[in-house]
C-alpha positions as CSV (number, residue, x, y, z in Angstrom):
1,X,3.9,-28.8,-17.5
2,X,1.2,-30.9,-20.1
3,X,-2.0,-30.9,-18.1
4,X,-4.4,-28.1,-17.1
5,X,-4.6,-29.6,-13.3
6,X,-0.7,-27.9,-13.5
7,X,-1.1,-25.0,-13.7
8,X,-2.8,-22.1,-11.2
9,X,-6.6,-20.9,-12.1
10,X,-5.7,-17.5,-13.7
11,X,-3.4,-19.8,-16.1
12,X,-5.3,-22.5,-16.5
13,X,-8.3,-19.8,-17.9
14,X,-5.4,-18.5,-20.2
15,X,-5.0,-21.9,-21.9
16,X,-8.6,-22.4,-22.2
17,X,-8.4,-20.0,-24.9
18,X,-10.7,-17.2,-22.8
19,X,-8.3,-14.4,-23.4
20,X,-5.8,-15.9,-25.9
21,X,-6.8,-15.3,-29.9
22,X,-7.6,-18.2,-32.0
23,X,-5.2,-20.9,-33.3
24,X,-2.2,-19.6,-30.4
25,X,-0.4,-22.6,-28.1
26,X,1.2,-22.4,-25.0
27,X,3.7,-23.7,-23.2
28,X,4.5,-23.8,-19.3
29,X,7.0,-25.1,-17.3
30,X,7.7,-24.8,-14.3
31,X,11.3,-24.6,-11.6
32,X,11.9,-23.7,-7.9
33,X,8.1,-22.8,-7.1
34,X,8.7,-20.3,-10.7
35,X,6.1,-20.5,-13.5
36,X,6.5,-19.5,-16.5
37,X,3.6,-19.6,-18.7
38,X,4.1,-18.5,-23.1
39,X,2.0,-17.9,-25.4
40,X,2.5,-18.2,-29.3
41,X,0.7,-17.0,-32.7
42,X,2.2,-16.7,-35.9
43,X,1.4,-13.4,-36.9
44,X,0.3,-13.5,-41.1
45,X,-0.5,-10.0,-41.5
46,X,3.7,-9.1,-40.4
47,X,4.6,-12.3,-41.8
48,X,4.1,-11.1,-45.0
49,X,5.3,-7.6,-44.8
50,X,8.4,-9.2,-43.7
51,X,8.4,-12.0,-45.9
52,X,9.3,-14.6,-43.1
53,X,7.1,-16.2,-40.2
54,X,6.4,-14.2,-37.6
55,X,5.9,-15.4,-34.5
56,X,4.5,-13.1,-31.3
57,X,4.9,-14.1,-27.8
58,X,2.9,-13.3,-24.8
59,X,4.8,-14.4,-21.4
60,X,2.4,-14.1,-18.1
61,X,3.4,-14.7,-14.4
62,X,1.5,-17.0,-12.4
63,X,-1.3,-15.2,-11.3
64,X,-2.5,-14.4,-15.0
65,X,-0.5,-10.8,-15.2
66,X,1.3,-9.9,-18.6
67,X,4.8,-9.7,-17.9
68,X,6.1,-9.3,-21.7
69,X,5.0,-9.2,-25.3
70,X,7.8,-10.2,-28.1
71,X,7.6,-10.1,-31.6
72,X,9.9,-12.4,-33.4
73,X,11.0,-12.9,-36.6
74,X,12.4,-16.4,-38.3
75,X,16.1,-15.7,-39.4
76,X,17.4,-17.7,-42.7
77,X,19.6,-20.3,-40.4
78,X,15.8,-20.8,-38.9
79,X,16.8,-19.0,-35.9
80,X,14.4,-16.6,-34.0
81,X,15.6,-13.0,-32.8
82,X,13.7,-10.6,-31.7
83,X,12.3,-7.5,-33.5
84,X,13.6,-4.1,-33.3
């Protein structure tokens, strides 16, 4: 999904920004009637404690509920896994 006009209301207010923080993207696609809507922010504070980017992840269901927070952390083969 690339526009707004794709996505349902509670979604499209998420990628407007009104309750993401500043400078995160998202991403959307969508399968079988299934949304899935991700959020992304590189994280500097744990970035530097860890020394690597830092990236956390915010995945919502269609009607604008959280459904899972991730923290990830960039591996040296530039890999993402998730943090412990």
């Amino acid at each position: 999904m690339t526009s707004l006009s794709e996505l349902s209301i509670p979604l499209r207010r998420l990628a407007r920004k009104n309750a993401l923080p500043e400078a995160a993207v998202w991403l959307a696609w969508g399968d079988a009637g299934a949304t899935w809507f991700v959020t992304g922010a590189i994280s500097l504070e744990l970035s530097r404690e860890r020394g690597r980017p830092v990236l956390q992840l915010l995945v919502y269901k269609e009607n604008g509920a959280l459904d899972e927070a991730l923290t990830c952390v960039q591996t040296g083969a530039n890999h993402w896994e998730r943090c412990a």
